[in-house]
Each structure stands twice: as C-alpha cells, then as structure tokens.
C-alpha positions in Angstrom: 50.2 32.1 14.6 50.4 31.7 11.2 48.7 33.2 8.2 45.7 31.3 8.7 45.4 32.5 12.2 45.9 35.9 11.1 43.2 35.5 8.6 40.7 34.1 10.8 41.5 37.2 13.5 40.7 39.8 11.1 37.9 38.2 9.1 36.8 35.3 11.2 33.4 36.8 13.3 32.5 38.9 10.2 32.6 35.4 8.5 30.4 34.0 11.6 28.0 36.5 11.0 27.5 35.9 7.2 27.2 32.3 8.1 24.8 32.9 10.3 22.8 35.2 8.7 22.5 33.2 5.9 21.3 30.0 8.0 18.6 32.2 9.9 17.8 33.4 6.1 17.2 29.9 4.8 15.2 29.0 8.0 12.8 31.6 7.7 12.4 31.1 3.8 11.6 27.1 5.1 9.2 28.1 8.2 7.3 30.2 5.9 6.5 27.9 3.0 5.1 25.3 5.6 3.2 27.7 7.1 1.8 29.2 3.8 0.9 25.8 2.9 -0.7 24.4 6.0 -2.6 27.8 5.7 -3.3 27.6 1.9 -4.8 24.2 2.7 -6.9 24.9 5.9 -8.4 27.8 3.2 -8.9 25.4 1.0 -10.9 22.7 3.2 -12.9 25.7 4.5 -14.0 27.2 1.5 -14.7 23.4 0.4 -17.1 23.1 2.7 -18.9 26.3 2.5 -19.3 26.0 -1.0 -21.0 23.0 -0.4 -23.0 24.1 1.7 -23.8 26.7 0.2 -24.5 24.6 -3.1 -26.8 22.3 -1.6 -28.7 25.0 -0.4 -29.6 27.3 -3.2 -29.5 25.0 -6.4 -31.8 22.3 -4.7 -33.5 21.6 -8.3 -30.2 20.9 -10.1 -29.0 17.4 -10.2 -25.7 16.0 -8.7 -23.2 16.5 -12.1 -24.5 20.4 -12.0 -24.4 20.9 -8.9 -20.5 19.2 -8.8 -20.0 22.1 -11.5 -21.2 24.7 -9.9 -19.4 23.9 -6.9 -16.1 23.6 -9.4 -16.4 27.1 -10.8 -16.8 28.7 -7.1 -14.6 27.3 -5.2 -12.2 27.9 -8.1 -13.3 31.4 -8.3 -12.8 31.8 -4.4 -9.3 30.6 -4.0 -7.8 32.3 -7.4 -8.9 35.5 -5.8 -7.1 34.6 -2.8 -4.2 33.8 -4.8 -4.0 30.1 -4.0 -3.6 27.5 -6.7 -5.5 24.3 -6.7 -5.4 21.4 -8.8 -8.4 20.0 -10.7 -7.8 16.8 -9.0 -7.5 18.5 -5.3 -10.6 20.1 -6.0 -12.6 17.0 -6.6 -11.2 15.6 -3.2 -12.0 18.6 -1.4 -15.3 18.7 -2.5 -15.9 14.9 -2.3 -14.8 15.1 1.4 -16.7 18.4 1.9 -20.0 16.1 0.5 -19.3 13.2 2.8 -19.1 15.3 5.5 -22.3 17.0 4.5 -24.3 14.0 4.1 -23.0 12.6 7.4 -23.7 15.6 9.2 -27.5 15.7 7.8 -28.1 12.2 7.6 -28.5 12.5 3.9 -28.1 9.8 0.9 -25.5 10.4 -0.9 -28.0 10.6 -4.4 -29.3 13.6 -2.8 -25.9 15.6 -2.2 -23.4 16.2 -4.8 -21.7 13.3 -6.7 
C-alpha cells in the first residue's frame, strides 16, 4: 500500500463527505430556484387575473388604453411588494391572457375588456 493508499486511508471519507456535501449543496441551491420560479410565476398569473378583474369592475367608464394602464401600475405595484420582478413585456402577456380569459369566461367582446 503505497502512499496513495495511505493518503486515501487517512483522508479519503473526510474527502467523501466534502464531496458530498457539496453535491447535496448545489442540489438544493438548483431545487430551490425552480421552485421559486414556478412559484414567482403562479403569483404572477394570479395576481394577473385579479387585477383584471378587479379593473374591469371598478373603472367601467375608462376606455381600454386606461384601463391597460391602470392594470400596469397595479399589478406592478403588487408583485414589487412581493419582491418579484417582472418584465414590461411579461406584464403585457400576463394581462393579455388574464383579458382573454376574462372575456371568455363572460362572453364579452373583446372592445369591451381591456386591449
């Protein structure tokens, strides 16, 4: 048994550990961002259509472009103080999802909803 051997006897499950550690360390940092993000973006189809909602509901007067910005600036407003981040161009999808889901759901025109 040679010096290698040696060294491996002495050192070797200590090494195994580290290994190992570090592995279950790099897993968890992995399983967490996917579930942060499936999470962030289940909140962010939720709050979507609430605001929606919501919109349709109490700013009946205002036309579709206003109401779109309204809708902008709350759900904006909603997930920064949750601490997620959202792009300008997310937001538009979320919403015009949110509005197509809306209108199908109500049997409305889409002139009537937001744009």
């Amino acid at each position: 048994m040679g010096l290698f051997g040696e060294f491996i006897s002495e050192y070797g499950t200590a090494i195994l550990y580290t290994a190992v550690t570090a592995i279950a360390g790099y897993l968890g940092i992995v399983i967490k961002r996917l579930c942060e993000r499936y999470i962030n973006d289940k909140t962010k189809q939720t709050v979507a259509r609430t605001v929606v909602r919501a919109v349709e509901q109490l700013y009946k007067e205002l036309d579709g472009e206003e109401k779109l910005g309204k809708a902008i600036e709350s759900i904006s407003q909603i997930l920064s103080e949750k601490g997620i981040n959202i792009t300008e161009l997310e937001l538009r999808m979320l919403i015009e999802s949110a509005v197509e889901e809306f209108n199908e759901s109500f049997g409305n025109s889409k002139e009537t909803a937001l744009p």
